[in-house]
MDTraj code that builds the backbone (N, CA, C; nanometers):
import mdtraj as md
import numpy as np

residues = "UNK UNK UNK UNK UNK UNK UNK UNK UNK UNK UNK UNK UNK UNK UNK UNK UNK UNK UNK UNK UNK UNK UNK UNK UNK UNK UNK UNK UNK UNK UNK UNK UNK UNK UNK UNK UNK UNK UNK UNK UNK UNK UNK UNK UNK UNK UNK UNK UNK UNK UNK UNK UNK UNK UNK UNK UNK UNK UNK UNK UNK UNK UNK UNK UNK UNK UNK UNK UNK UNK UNK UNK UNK UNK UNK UNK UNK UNK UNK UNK UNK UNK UNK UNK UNK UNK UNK UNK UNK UNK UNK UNK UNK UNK UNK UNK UNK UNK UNK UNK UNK UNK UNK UNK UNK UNK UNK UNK UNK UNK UNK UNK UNK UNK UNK UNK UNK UNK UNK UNK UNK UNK UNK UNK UNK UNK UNK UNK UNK UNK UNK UNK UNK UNK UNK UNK UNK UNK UNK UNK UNK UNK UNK UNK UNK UNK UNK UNK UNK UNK UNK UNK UNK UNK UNK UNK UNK UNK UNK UNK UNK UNK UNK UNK UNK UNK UNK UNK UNK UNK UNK UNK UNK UNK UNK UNK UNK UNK UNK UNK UNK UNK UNK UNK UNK UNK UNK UNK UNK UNK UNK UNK UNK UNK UNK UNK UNK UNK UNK UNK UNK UNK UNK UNK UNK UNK UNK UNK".split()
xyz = np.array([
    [2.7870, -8.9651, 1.0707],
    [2.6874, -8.9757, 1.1758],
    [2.5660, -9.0524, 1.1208],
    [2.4696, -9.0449, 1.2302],
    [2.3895, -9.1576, 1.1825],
    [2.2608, -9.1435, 1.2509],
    [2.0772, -9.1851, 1.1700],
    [2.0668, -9.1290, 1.2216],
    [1.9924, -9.0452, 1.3102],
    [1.8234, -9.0949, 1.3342],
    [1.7854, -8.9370, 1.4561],
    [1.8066, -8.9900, 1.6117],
    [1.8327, -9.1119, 1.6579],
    [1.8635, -9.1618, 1.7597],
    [2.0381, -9.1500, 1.8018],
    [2.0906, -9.1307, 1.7018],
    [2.2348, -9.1387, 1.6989],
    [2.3228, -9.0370, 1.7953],
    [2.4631, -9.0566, 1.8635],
    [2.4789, -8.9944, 1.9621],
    [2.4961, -8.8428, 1.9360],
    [2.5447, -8.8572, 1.8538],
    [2.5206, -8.6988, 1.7570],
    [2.4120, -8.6222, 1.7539],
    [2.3189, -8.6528, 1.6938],
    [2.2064, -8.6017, 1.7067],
    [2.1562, -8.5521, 1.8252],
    [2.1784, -8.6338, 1.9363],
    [2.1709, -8.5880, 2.0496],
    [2.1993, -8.4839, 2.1277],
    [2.3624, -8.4691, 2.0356],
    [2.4463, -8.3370, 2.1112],
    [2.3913, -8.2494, 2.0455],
    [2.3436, -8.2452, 1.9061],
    [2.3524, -8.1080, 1.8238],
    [2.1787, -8.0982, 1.7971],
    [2.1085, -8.2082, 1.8046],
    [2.0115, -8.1849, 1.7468],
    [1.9892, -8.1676, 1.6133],
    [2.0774, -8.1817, 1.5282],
    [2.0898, -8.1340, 1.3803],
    [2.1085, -8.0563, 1.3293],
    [2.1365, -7.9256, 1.4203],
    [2.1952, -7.7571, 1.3549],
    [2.3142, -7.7477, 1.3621],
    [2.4089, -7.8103, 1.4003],
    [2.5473, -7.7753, 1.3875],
    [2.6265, -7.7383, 1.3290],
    [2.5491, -7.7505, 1.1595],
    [2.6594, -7.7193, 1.0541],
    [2.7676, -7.6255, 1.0439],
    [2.6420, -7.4604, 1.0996],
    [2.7426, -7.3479, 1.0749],
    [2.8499, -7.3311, 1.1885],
    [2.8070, -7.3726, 1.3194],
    [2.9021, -7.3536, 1.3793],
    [3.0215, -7.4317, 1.3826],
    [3.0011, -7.5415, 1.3331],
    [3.1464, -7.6603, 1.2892],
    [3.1988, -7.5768, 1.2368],
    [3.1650, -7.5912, 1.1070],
    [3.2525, -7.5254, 0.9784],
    [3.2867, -7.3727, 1.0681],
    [3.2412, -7.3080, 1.1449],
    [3.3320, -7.1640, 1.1856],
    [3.4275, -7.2258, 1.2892],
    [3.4586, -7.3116, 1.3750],
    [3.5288, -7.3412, 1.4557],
    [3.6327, -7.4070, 1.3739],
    [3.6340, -7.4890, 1.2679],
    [3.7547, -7.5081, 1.1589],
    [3.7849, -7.4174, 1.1356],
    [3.6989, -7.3339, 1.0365],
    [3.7559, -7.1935, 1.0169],
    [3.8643, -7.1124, 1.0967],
    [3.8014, -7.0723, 1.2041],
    [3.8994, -7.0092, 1.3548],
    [4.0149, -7.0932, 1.3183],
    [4.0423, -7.2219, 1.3630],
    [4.1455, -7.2866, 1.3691],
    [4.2125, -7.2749, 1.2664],
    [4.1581, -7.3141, 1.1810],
    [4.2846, -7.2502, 1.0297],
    [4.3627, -7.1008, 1.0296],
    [4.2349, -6.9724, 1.0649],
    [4.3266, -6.8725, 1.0615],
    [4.4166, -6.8678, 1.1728],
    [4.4021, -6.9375, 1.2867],
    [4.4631, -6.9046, 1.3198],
    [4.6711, -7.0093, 1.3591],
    [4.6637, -7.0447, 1.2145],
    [4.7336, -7.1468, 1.2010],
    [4.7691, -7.2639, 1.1977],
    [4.6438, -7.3373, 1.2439],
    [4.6616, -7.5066, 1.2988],
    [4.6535, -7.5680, 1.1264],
    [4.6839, -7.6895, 1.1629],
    [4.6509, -7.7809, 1.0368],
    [4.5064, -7.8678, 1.0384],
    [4.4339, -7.8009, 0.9893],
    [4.3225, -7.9005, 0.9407],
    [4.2737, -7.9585, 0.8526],
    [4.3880, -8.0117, 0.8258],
    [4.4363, -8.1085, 0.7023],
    [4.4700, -8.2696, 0.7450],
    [4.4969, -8.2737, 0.8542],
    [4.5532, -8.3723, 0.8642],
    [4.5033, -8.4938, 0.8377],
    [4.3724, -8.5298, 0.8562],
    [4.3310, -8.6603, 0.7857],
    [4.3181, -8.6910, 0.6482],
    [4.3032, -8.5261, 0.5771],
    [4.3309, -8.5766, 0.4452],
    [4.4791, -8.6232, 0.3966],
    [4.5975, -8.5117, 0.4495],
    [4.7170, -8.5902, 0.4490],
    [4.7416, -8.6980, 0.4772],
    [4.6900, -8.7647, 0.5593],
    [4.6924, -8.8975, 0.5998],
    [4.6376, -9.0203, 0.4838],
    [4.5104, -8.9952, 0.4406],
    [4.4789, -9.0278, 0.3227],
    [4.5834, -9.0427, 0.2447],
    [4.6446, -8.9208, 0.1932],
    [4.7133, -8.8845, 0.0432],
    [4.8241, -9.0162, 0.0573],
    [4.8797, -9.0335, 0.2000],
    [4.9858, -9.0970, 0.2178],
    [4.9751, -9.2471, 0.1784],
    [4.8255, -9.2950, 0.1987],
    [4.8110, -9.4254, 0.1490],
    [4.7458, -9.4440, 0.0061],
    [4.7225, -9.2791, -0.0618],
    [4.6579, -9.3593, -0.2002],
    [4.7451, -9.2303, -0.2858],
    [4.7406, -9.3206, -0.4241],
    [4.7518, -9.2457, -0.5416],
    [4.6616, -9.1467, -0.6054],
    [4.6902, -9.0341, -0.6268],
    [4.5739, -8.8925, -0.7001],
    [4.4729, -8.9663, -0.7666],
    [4.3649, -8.9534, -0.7777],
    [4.2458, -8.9734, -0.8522],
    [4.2143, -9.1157, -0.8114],
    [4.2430, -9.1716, -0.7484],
    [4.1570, -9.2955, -0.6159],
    [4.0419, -9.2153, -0.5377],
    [3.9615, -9.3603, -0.5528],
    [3.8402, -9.3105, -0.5254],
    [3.8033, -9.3024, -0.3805],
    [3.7331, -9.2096, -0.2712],
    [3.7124, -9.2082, -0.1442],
    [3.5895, -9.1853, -0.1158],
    [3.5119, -9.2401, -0.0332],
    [3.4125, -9.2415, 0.0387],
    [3.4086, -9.1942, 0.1353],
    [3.3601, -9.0484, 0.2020],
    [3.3866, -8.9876, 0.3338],
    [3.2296, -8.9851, 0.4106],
    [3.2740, -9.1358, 0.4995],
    [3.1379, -9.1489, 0.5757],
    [3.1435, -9.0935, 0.6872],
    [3.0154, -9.0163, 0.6968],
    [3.0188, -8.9294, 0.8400],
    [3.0836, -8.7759, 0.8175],
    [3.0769, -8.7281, 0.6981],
    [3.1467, -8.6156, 0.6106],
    [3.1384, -8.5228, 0.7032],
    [3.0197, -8.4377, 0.7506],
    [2.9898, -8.3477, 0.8076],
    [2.9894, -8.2097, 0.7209],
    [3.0285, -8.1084, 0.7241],
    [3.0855, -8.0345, 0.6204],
    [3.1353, -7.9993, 0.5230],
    [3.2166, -8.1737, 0.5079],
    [3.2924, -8.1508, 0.3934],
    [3.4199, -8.1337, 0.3867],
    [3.4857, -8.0787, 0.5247],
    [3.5726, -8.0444, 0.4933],
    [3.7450, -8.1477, 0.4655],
    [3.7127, -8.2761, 0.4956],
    [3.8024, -8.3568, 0.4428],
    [3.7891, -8.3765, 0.2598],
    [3.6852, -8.4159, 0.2854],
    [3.6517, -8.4669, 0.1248],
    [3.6215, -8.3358, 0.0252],
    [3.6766, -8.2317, 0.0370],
    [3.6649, -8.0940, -0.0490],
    [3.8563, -8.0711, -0.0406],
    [3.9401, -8.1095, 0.0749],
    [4.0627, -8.1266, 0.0546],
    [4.0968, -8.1964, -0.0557],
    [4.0650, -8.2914, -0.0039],
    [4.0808, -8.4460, -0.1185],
    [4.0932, -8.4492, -0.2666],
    [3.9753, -8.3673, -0.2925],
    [3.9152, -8.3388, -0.3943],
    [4.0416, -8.2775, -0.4479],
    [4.0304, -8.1260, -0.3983],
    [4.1484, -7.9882, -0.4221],
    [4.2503, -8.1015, -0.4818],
    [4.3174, -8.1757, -0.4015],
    [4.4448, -8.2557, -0.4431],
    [4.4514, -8.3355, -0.5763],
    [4.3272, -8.3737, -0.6154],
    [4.2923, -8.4861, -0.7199],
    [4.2550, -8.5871, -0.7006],
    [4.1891, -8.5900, -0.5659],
    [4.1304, -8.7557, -0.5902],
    [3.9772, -8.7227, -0.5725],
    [3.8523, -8.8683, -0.5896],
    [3.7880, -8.8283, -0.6765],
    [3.6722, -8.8580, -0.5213],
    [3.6185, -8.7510, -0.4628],
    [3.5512, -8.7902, -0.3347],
    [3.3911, -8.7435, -0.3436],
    [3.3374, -8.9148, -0.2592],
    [3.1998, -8.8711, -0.2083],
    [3.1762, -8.8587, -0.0826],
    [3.0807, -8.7773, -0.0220],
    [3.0833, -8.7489, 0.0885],
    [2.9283, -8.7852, 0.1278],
    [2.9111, -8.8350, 0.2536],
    [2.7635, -8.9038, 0.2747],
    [2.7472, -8.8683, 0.4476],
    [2.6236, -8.8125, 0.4454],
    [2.6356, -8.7822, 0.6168],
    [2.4387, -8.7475, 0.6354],
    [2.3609, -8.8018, 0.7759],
    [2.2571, -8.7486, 0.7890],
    [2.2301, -8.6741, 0.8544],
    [2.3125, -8.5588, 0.8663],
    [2.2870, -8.4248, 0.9075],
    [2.2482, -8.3355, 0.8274],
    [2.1898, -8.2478, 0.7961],
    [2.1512, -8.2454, 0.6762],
    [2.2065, -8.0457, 0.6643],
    [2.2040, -8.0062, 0.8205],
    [2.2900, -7.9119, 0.8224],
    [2.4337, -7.9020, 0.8237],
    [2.4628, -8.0380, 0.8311],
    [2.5825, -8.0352, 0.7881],
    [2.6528, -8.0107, 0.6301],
    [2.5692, -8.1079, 0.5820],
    [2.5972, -8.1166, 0.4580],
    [2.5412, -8.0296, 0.3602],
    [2.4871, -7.9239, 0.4140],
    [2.3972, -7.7641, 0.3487],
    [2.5486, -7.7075, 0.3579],
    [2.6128, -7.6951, 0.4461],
    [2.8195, -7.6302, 0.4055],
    [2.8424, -7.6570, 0.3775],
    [2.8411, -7.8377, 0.3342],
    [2.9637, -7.8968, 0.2176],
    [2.9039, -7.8530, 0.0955],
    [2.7930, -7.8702, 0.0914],
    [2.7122, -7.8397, -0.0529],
    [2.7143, -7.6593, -0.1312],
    [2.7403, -7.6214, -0.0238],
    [2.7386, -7.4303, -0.0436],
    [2.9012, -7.3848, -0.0597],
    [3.0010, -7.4898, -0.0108],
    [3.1066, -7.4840, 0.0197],
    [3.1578, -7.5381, -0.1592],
    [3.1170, -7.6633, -0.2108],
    [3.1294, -7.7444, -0.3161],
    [3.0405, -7.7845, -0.4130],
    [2.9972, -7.7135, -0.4413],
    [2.8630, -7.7334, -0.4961],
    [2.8648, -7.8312, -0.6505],
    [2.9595, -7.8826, -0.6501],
    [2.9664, -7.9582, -0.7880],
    [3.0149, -8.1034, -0.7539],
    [3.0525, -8.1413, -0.6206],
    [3.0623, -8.2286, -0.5606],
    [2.9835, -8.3294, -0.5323],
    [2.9710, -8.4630, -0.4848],
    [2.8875, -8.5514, -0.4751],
    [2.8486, -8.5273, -0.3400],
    [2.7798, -8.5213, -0.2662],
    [2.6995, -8.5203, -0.1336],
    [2.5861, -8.5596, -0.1542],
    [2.5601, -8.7159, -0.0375],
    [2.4385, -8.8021, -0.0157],
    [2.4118, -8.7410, 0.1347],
    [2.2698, -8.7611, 0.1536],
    [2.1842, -8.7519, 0.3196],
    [2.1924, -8.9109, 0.3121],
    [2.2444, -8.9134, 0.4160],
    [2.2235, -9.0827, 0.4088],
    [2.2570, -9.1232, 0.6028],
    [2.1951, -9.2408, 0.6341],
    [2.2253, -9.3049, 0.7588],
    [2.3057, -9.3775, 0.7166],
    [2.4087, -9.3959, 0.7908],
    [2.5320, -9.4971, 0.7460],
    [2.4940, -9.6331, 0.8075],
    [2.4058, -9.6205, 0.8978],
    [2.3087, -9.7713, 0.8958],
    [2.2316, -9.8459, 0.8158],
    [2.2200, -9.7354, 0.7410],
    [2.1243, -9.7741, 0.5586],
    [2.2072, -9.7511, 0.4464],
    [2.3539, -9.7189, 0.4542],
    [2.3960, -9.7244, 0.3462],
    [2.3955, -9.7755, 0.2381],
    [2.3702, -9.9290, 0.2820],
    [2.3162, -10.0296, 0.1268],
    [2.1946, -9.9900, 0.0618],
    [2.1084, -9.8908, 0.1326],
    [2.0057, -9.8119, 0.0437],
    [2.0566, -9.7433, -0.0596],
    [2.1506, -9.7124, -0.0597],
    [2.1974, -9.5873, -0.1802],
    [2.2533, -9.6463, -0.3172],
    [2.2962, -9.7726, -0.2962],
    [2.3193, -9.8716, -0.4216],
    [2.4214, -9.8538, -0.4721],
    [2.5164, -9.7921, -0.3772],
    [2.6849, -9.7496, -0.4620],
    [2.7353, -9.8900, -0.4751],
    [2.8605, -9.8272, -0.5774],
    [2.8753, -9.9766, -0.6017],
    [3.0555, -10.0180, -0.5541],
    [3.0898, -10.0680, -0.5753],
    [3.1644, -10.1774, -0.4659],
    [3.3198, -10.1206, -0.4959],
    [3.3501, -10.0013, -0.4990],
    [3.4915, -9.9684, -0.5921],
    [3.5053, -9.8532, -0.5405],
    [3.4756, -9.8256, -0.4169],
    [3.5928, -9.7512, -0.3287],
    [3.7621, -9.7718, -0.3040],
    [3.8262, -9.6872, -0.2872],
    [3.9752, -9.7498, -0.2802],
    [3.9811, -9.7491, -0.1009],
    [3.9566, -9.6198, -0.0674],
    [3.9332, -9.5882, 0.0503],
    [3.7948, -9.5504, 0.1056],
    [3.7101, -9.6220, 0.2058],
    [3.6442, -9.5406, 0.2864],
    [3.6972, -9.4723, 0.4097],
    [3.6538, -9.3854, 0.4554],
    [3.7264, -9.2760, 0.5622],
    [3.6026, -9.2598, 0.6665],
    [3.6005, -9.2700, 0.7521],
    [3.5421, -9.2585, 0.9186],
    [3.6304, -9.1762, 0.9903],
    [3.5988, -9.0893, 0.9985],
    [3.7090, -8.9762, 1.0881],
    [3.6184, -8.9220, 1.1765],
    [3.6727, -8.8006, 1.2795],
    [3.6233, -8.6753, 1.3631],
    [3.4844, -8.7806, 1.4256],
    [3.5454, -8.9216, 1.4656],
    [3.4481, -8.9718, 1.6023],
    [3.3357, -9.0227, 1.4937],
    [3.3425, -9.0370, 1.4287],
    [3.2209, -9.1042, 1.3835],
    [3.1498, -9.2122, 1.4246],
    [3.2639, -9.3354, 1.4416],
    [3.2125, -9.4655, 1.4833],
    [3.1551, -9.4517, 1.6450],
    [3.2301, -9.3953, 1.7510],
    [3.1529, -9.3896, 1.8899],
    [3.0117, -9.3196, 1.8835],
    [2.9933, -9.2006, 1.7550],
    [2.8827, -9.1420, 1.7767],
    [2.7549, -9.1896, 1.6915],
    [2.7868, -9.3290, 1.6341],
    [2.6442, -9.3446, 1.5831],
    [2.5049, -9.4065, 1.6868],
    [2.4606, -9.4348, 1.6385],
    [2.3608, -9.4847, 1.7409],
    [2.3439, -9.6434, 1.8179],
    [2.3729, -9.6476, 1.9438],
    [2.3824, -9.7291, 1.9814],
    [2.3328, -9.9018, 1.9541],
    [2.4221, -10.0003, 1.8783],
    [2.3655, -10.1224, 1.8882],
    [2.4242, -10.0816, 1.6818],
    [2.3949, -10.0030, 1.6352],
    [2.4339, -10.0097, 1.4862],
    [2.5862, -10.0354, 1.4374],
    [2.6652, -10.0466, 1.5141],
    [2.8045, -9.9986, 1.5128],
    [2.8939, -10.1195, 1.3836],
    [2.8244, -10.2547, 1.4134],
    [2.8249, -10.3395, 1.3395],
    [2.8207, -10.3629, 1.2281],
    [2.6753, -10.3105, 1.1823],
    [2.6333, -10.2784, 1.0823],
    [2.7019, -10.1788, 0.9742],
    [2.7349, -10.0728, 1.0731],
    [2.7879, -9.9514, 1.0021],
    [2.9458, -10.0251, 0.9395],
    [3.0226, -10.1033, 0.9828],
    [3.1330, -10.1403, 0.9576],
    [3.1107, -10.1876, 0.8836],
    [3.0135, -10.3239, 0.8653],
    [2.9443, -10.3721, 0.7561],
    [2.9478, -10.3206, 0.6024],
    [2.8963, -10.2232, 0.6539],
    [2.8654, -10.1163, 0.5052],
    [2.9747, -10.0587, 0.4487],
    [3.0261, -10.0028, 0.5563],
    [3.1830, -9.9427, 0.5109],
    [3.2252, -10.0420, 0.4288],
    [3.2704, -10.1254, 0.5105],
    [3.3178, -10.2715, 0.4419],
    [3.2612, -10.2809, 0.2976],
    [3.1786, -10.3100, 0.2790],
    [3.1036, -10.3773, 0.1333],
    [3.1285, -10.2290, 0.0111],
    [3.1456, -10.1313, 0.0560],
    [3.1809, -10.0403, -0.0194],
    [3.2897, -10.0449, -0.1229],
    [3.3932, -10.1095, -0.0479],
    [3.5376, -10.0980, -0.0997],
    [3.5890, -10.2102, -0.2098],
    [3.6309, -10.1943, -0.2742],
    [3.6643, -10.2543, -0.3531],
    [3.8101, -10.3564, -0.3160],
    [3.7952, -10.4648, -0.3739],
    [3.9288, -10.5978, -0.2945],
    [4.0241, -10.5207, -0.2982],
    [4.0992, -10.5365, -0.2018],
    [4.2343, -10.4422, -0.1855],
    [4.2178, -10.3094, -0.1082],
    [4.0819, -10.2522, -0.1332],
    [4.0445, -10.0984, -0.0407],
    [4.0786, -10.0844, 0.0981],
    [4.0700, -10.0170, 0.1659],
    [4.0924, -9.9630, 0.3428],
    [3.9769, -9.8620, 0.3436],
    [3.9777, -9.9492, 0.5045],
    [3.8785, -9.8570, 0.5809],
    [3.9657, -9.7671, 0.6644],
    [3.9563, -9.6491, 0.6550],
    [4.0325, -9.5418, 0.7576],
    [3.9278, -9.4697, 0.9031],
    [3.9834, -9.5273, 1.0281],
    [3.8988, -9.4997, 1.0967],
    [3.9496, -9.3770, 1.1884],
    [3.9542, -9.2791, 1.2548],
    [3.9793, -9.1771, 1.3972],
    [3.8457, -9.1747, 1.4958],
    [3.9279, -9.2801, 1.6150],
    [3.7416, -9.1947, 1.6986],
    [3.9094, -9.2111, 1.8612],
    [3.7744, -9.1616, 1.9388],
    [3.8445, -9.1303, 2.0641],
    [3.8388, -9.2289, 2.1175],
    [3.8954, -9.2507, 2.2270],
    [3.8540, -9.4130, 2.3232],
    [3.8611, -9.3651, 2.4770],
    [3.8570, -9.2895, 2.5376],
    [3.7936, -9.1694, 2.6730],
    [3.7377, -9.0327, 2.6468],
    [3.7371, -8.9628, 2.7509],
    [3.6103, -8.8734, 2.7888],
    [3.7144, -8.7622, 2.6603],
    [3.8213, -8.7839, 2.7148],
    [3.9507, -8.6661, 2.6628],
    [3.9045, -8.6478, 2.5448],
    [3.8899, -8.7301, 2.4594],
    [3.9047, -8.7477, 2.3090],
    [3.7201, -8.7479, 2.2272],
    [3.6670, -8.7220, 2.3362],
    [3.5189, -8.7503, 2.2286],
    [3.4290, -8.6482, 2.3424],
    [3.3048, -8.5792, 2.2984],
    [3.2399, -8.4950, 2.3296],
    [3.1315, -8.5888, 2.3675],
    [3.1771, -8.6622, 2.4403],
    [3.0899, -8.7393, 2.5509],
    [3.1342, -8.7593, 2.6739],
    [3.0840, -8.7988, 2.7753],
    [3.0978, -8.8477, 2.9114],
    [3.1829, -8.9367, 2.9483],
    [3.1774, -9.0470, 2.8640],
    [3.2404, -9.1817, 2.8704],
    [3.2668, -9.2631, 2.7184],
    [3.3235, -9.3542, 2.6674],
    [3.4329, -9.3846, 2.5584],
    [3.2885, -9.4456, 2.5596],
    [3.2304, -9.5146, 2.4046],
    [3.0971, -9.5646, 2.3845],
    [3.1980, -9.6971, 2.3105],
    [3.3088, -9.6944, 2.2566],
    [3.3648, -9.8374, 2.1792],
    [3.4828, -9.8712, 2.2239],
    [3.5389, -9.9855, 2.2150],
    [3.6444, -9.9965, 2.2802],
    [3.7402, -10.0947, 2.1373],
    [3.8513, -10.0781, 2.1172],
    [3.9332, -10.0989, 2.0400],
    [3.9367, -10.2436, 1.9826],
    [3.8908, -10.3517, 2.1027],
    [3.8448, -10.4796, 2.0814],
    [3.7290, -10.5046, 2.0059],
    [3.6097, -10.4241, 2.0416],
    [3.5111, -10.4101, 1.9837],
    [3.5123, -10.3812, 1.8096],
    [3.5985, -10.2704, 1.8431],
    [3.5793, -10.2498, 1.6869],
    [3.6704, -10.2966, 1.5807],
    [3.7707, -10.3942, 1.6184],
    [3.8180, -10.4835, 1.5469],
    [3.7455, -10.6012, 1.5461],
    [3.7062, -10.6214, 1.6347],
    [3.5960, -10.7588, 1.5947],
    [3.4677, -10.7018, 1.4933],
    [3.4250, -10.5858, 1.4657],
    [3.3289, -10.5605, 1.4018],
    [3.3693, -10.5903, 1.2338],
    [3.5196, -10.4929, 1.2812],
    [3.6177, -10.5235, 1.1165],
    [3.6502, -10.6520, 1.0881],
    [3.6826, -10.7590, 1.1413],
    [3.7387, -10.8843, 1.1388],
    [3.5612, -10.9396, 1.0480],
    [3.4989, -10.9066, 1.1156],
    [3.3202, -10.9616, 1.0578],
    [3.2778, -10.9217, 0.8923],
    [3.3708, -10.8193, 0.9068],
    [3.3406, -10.7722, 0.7922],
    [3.4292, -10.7879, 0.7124],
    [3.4969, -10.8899, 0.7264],
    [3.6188, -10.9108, 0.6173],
    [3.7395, -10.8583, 0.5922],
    [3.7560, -10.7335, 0.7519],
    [3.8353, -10.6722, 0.6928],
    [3.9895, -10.7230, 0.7910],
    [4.1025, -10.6722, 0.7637],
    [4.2045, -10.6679, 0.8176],
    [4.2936, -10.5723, 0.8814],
    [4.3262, -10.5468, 1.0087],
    [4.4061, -10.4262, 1.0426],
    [4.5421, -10.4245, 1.0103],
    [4.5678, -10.3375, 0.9216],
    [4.6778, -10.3076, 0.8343],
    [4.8406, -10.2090, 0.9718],
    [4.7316, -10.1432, 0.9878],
    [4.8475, -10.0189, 1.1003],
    [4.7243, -9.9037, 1.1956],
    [4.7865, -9.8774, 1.2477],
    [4.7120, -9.8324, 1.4203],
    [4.7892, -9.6920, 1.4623],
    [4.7810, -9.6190, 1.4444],
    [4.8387, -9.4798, 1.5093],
    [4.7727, -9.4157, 1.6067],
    [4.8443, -9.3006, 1.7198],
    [4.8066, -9.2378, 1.7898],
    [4.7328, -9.1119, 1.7975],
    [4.7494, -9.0411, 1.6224],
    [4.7406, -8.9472, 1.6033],
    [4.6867, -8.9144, 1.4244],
    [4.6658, -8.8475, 1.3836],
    [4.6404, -8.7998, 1.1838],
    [4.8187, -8.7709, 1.1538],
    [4.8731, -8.7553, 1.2605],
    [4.9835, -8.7274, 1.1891],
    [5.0984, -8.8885, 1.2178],
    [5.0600, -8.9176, 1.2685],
    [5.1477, -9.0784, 1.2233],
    [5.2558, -9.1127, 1.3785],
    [5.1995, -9.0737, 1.4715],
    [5.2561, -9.1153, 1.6172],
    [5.2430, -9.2800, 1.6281],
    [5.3409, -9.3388, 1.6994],
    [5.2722, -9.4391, 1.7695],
    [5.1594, -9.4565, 1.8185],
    [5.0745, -9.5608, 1.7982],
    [5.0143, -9.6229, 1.9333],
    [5.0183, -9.7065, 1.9938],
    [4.9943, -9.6860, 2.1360],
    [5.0730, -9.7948, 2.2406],
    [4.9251, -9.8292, 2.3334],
    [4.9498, -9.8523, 2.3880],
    [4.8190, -9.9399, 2.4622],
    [4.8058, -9.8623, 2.5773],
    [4.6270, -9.8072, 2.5879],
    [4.5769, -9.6591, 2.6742],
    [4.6216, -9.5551, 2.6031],
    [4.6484, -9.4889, 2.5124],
    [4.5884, -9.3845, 2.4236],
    [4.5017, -9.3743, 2.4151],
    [4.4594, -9.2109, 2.4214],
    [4.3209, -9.2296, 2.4352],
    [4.2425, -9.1713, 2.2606],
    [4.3588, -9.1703, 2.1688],
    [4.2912, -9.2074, 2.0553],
    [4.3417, -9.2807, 1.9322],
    [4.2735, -9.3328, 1.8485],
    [4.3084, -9.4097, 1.7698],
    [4.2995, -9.4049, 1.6239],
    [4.3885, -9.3730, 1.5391],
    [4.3649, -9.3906, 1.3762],
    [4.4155, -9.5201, 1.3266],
    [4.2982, -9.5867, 1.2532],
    [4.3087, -9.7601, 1.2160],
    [4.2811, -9.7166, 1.0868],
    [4.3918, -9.8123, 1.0171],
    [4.3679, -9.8889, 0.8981],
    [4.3501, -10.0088, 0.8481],
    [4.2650, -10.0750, 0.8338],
    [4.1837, -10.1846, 0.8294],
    [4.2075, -10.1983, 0.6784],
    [4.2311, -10.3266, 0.6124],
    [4.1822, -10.3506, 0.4786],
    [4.1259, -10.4933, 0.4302],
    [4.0708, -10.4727, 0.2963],
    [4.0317, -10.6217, 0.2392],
    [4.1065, -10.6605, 0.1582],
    [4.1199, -10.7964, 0.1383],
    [4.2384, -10.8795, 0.0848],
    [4.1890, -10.8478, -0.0819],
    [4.2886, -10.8845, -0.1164],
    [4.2965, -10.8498, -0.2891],
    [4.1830, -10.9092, -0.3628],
    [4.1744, -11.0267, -0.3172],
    [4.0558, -11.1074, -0.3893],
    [4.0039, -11.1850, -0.3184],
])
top = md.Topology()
chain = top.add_chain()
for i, resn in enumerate(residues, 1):
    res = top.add_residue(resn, chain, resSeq=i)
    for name in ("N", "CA", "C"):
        top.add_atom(name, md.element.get_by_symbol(name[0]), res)
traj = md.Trajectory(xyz[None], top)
């Protein structure tokens, strides 16, 4: 997320942390998988590759990740959000950061994967969306992927109406150097076909 204008902010105002993290919670005990984007991850990288989880929230992808062996930072400007990843992981890397200012933080260029999941890209703040790809982008190291999940209707995102549209945000990636690798319907590896109303992209940069 991104951030005090951002669409997020809007919904939550910035307290959301505890109640996220208990509504995962619920869902885990009561059997679901909330794993799946990190599985999804695992599937395209080798243990101890490095990940960037922009738009973290809690934590709770990039504390999976971790568990497994690979080596994750997590960056989000919620700041109650990231008070659970931090209480949750406390030896972990967690930045407050706007993912519109990410080039403020001075990381350096050797991500394998960055990860955008749970709507991130529709919910930053309007007109940044560019930018934010931008950054993602410049993160990764030649050869890296950007991993994206956002919704594209009302169904799929805790808004009114879809804020990006699939054209859009491949032209943002194309700007940024990057390339769409594969396109799914789902974290768990469905088709996607055209009008789904959500989308997991893998985008990457060329080797050199």
């Amino acid at each position: 997320m991104t951030g005090h204008s951002d669409r997020w902010a809007e919904l939550t105002g910035g307290q959301a942390g505890e109640d996220y993290a208990q509504r995962f919670a619920r869902l885990a005990e009561s059997g679901h998988d909330v794993h799946g984007e990190a599985s999804f991850c695992t599937a395209l990288l080798t243990p101890s590759s490095k990940v960037l989880d922009a738009g973290c929230g809690t934590g709770r992808i990039a504390i999976r990740l971790t568990e497994l062996g690979y080596r994750c930072t997590g960056v989000d400007v919620d700041a109650s959000m990231l008070a659970v990843a931090r209480r949750e992981a406390p030896t972990q890397e967690w930045l407050l950061a706007d993912l519109a200012r990410l080039d403020s933080l001075g990381l350096e260029p050797d991500f394998d994967l960055v990860l955008a999941a749970g709507n991130v890209i529709p919910l930053l703040a309007p007109g940044t969306e560019a930018t934010v790809v931008r950054h993602l982008a410049a993160a990764l190291r030649p050869g890296g992927l950007l991993v994206t999940g956002m919704g594209l209707d009302a169904a799929h995102l805790p808004l009114p109406e879809p804020t990006v549209t699939l054209p859009e945000f491949d032209r943002w990636c194309t700007e940024a150097g990057l390339t769409l690798r594969e396109r799914y319907a789902t974290w768990s590896g469905d088709p996607y076909t055209e009008g789904c109303g959500y989308a997991v992209s893998v985008h990457g940069l060329p080797t050199t």
